[in-house]
C-alpha positions in Angstrom: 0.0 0.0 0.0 1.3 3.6 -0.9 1.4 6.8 1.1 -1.3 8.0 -0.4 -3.6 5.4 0.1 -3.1 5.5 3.9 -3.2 9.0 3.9 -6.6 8.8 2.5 -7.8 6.1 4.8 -6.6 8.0 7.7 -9.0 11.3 6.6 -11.8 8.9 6.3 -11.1 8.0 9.8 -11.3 11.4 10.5 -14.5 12.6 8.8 -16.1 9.0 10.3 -14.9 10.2 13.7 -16.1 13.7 13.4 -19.8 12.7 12.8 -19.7 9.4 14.9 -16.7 9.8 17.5 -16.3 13.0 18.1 -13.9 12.3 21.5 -11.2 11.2 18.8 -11.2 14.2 16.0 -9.0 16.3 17.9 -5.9 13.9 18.9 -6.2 12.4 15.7 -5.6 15.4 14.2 -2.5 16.0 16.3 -1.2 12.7 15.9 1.9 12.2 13.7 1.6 9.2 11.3 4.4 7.4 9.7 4.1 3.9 7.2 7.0 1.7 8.3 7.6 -2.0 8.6 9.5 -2.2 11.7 6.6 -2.4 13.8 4.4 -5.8 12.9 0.8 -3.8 13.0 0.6 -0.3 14.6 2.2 1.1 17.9 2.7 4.9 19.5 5.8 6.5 21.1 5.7 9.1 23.8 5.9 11.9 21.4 2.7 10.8 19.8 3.5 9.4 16.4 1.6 6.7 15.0 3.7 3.9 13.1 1.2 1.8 10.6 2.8 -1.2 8.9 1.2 -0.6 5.7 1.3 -4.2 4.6 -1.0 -5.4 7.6 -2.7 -2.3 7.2 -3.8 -3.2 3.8 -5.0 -6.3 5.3 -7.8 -4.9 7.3 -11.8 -3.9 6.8 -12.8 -0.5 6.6 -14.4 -1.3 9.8 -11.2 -2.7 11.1 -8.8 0.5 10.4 -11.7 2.9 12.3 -10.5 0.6 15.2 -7.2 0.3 14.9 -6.9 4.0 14.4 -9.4 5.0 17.1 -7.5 2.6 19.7 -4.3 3.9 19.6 -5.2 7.6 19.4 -6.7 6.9 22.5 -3.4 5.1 23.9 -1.9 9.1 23.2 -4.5 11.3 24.5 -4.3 9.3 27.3 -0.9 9.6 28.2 -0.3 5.4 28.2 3.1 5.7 26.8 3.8 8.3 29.5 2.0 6.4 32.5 2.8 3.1 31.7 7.0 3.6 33.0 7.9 1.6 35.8 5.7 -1.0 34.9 6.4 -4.3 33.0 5.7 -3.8 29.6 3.5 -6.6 28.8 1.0 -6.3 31.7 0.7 -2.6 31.2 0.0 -3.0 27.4 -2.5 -5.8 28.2 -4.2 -3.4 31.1 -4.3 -0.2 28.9 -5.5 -2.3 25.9 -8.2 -3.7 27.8 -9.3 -0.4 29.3 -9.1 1.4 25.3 -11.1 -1.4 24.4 -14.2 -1.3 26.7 -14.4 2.3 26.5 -14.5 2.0 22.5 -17.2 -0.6 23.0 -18.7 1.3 25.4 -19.4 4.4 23.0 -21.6 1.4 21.0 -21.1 3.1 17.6 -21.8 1.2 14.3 -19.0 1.1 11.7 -16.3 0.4 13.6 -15.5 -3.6 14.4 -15.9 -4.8 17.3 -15.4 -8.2 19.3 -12.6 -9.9 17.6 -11.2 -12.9 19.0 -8.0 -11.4 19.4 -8.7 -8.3 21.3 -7.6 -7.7 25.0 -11.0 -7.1 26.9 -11.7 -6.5 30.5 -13.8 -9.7 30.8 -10.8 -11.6 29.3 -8.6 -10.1 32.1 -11.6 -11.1 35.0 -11.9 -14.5 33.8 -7.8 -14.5 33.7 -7.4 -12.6 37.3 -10.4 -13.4 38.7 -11.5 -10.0 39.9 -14.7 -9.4 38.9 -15.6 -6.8 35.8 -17.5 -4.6 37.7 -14.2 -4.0 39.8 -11.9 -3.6 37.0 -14.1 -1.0 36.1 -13.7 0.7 38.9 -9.7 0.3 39.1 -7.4 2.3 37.1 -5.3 1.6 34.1 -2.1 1.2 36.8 -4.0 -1.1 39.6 -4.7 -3.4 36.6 -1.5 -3.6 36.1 -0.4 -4.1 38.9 -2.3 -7.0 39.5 -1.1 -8.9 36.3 2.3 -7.9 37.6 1.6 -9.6 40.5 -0.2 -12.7 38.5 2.4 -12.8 35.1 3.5 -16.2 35.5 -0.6 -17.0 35.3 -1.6 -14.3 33.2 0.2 -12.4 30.8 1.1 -14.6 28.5 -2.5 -16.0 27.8 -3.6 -12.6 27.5 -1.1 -11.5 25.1 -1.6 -14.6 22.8 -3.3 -13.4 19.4 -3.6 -9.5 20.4 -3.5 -8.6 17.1 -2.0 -4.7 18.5 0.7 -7.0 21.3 3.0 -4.5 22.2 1.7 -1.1 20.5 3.1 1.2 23.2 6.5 1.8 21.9 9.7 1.8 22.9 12.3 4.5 21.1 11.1 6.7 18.9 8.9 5.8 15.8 10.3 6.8 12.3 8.9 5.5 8.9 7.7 7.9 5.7 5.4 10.8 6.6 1.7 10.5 6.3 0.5 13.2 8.7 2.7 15.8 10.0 1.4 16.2 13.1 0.7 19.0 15.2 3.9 21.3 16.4 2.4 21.8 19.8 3.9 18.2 20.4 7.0 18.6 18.1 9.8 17.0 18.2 11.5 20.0 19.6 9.8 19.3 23.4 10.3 17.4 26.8 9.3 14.7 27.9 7.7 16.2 30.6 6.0 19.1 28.2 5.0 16.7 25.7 2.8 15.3 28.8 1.4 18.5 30.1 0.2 19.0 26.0 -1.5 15.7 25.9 -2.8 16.5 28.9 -4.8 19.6 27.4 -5.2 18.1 24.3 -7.0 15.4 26.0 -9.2 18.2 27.9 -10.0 20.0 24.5 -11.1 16.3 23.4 -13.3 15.8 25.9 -14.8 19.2 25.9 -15.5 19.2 22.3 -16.9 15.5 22.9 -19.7 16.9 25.8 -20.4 19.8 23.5 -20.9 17.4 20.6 -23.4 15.4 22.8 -21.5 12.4 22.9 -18.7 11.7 26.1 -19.6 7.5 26.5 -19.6 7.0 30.8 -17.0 4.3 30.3 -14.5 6.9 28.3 -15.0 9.7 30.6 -13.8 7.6 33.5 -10.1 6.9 31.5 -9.9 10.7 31.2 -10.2 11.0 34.7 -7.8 9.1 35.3 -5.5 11.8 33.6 -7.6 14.6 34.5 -9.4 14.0 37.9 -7.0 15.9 40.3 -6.3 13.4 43.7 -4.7 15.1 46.8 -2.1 13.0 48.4 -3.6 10.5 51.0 -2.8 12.8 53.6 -4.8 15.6 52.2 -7.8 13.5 52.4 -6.9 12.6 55.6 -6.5 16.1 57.0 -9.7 17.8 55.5 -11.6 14.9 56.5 -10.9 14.5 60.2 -10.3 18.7 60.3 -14.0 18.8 59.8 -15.1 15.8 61.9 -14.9 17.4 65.3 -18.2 17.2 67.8 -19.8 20.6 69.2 -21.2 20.7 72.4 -24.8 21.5 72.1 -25.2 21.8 75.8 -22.7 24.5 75.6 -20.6 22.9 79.1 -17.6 23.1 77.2 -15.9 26.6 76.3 -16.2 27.6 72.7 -13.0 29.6 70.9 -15.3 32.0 69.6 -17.3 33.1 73.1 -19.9 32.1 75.5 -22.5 32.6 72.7 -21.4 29.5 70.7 -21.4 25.8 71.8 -17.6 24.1 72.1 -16.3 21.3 71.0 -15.5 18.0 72.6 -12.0 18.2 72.4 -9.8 19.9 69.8 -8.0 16.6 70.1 -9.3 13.7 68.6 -8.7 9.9 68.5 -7.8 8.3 65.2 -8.1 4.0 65.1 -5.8 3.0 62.7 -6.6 -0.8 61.5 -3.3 -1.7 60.3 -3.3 -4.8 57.9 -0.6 -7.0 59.0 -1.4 -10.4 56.6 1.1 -12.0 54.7 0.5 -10.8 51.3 1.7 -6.7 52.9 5.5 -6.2 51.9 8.3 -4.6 54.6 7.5 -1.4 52.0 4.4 -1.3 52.7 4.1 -1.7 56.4 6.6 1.4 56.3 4.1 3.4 54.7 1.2 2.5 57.0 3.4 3.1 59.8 4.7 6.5 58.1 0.4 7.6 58.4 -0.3 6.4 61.6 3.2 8.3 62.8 1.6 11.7 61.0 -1.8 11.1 62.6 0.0 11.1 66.1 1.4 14.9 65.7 -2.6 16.1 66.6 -3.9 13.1 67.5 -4.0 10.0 70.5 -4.2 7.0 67.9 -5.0 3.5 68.6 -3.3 1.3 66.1 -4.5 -2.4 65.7 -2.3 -4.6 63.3 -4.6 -7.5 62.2 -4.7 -10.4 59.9 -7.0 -13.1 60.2 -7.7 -12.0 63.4 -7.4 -8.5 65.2 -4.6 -8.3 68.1 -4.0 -5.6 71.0 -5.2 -2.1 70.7 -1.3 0.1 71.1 -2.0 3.8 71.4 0.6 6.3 70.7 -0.4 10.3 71.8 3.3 11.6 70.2 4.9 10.9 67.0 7.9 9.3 68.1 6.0 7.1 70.3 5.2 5.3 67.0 8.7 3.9 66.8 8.9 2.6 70.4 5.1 1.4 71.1 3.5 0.8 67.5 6.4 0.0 65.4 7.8 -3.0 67.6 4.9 -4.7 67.8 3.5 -5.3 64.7 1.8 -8.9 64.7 0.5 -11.3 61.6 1.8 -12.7 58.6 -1.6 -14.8 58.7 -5.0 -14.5 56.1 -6.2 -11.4 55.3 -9.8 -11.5 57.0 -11.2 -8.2 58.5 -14.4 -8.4 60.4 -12.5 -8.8 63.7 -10.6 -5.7 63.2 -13.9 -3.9 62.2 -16.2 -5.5 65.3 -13.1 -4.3 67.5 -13.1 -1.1 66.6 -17.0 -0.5 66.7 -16.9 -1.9 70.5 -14.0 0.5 71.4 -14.4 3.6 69.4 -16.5 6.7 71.0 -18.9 8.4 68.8 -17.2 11.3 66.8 -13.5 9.6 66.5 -11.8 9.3 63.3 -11.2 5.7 61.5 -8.6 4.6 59.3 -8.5 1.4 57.4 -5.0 0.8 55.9 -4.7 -2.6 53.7 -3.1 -3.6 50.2 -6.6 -4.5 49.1 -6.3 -8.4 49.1 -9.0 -8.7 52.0 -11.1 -12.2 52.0 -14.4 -11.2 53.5 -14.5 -7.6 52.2 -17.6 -8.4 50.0 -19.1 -9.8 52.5 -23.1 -8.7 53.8 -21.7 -9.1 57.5 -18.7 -7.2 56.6 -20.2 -4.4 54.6 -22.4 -4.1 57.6 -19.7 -3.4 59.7 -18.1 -0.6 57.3 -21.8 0.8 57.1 -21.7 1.1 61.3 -18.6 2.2 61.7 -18.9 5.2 59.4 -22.3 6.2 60.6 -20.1 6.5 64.4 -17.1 8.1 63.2 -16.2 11.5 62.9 -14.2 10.4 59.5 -13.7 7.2 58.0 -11.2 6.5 55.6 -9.8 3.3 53.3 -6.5 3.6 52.1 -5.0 0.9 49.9 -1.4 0.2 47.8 -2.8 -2.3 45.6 -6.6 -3.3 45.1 -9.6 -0.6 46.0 -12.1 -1.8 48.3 -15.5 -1.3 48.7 -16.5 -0.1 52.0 -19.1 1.8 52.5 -19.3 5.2 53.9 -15.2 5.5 53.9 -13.8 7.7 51.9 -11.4 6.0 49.5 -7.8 7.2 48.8 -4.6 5.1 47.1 -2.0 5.9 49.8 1.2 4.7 48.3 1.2 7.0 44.4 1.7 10.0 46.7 4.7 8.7 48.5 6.4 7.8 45.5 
């Protein structure tokens, strides 16, 4: 096939896309394209060229090409090639593929192909992992990942088999013969990290154009969140949550700040529970880091740590931050299942009305789907002043606890 042809093929795209897929016309349009054989089908590179073997290419339905195009201008405007460093390769093409693929899916327009044997899908990677669909849905393009990371030996390589776009986030930069030019706001002549910053706004003028065109699909506004959505670091959350949690006084016995007029509060110092998951599945690493929270909570607050596994063990309070190190740290218990209704009825026995909760776990808990579980979540966080999840590795659904990924903001 010559230049010319998949020039033409590619404005067809385009004009398909503007009346169909509107989400797509603008990084499209940005998108350098090159026709080379040294990639087997299509892949990206950070700086947001497109390589198209034109041989395969030539290969492929009308129907077909509207996909092929569609899912790796998405893989740009969402920063994969960026995002997916310090990952294995592999399991974060398979997790971004799968993600590109539901949302394109998702948008349920005609003319393009869908459901080929070969595609990555999130039900292939539930029926691989065994998380459900409706959770991978909920977990980011990383936590997917990260959980075929963990499962490679299992998973990566059945997943991988047949993907007709294996591999199609690039290493090295992409050269081949010009079909598009591309736009020079991400020219050859930028950063790394300014290349990223203009994805980033081309992906918001994308998805603006999309909602004023009518037509931003639910499942493809969630991956731009991912990009988009602004999330403090856990201990932002943290702070504005249990800032606000405090209890007035409405029999106005204790002193208010601002005069005799207004009701006081309880305390200006609160308690915080820290539920520290202590199973054998949480890493040295990450014990540091729930330690590292529960050491900032003690700077305004008495906290009552209690490591647990399959079972919840003694209640160690700490009122200073460096009485962390010398009557939390040391005696850390577990190594055991991860099962946390004994941790949860614990706390709900001990904790006064008004205090501050803080569930910290890598996600892998047993029972957490639970009725008699969810029950417990559900009564803890109608008592508490604040209620919070944070998790390293797999979200959890609890309800009534704000939810927060601890470990992205430490590093």
């Amino acid at each position: 096939m010559g230049v010319e042809q998949l020039r033409q093929d590619i404005r067809d795209v385009r004009i398909f896309c503007g009346r169909y897929f509107p989400f797509v016309v603008i990084p499209l349009s940005y998108l350098r394209i090159v026709s080379t054989k040294t990639v087997p089908t299509a892949g990206v590179d950070e700086r947001g060229t497109l390589a198209i073997n034109p041989e395969w290419w030539a290969g492929l339905s009308v129907e077909a090409k509207r996909f092929v195009a569609i899912h790796e201008s998405l893989h740009v405007v969402l920063c994969h090639p960026f995002r997916r460093k310090g990952f294995d390769n592999t399991a974060y093409n398979i997790a971004a593929d799968g993600k590109v693929n539901d949302a394109i899916r998702g948008a349920g327009v005609s003319g393009i192909e869908y459901g080929r044997a070969d595609e990555v899908t999130l039900e292939k990677i539930s029926r691989e992992t065994g998380i459900s669909v409706e959770a991978l849905h909920k977990m980011s393009t990383e936590e997917i990942a990260r959980e075929l990371e963990r499962l490679a030996e299992k998973t990566a390589g059945t997943l991988a088999e047949g993907n007709r776009l294996e591999g199609d986030l690039l290493d090295g930069e992409a050269e081949g013969e010009t079909v598009q030019e591309g736009d020079k706001a991400v020219g050859k002549d930028k950063s790394r990290g300014e290349l990223e910053r203009e994805w980033k706004r081309i992906l918001e003028r994308a998805r603006d154009f999309a909602k004023q065109a009518g037509s931003m699909p639910a499942g493809l506004e969630r991956l731009v969140g991912e990009v988009l959505e602004v999330k403090p670091p856990w201990h932002l959350t943290l702070r504005f949550g249990v800032r606000n949690h405090s209890k007035q006084d409405s029999s106005f016995a204790y002193p208010s700040r601002r005069g005799d007029d207004y009701p006081g509060y309880y305390g200006y110092r609160y308690s915080t529970w820290c539920l520290i998951d202590t199973s054998g599945s949480i890493s040295e690493e990450d014990l540091r880091h729930f330690l590292g929270i529960v050491k900032y909570e003690a700077k305004r607050a008495d906290v009552y740590a209690i490591p647990w596994d399959g079972e919840a063990y003694e209640v160690l309070k700490a009122t200073r931050p460096d009485e962390v190190a010398r009557k939390i740290a040391p005696k850390m218990r577990g190594g055991g299942g991860t099962v946390i209704k004994p941790a949860l009825s614990k706390v709900l026995s001990l904790m006064r009305a008004g205090d501050a909760v803080i569930v910290l776990t890598d996600g892998e808990i047993f029972d957490a789907e639970e009725g008699e579980t969810q029950s417990l979540f559900r009564k803890i966080s109608a008592k508490a002043g604040f209620a919070m999840l944070g998790y390293t590795h797999k979200p959890v659904e609890a309800p009534g606890f704000t939810k927060a990924r601890i470990k992205e903001a430490n590093g």
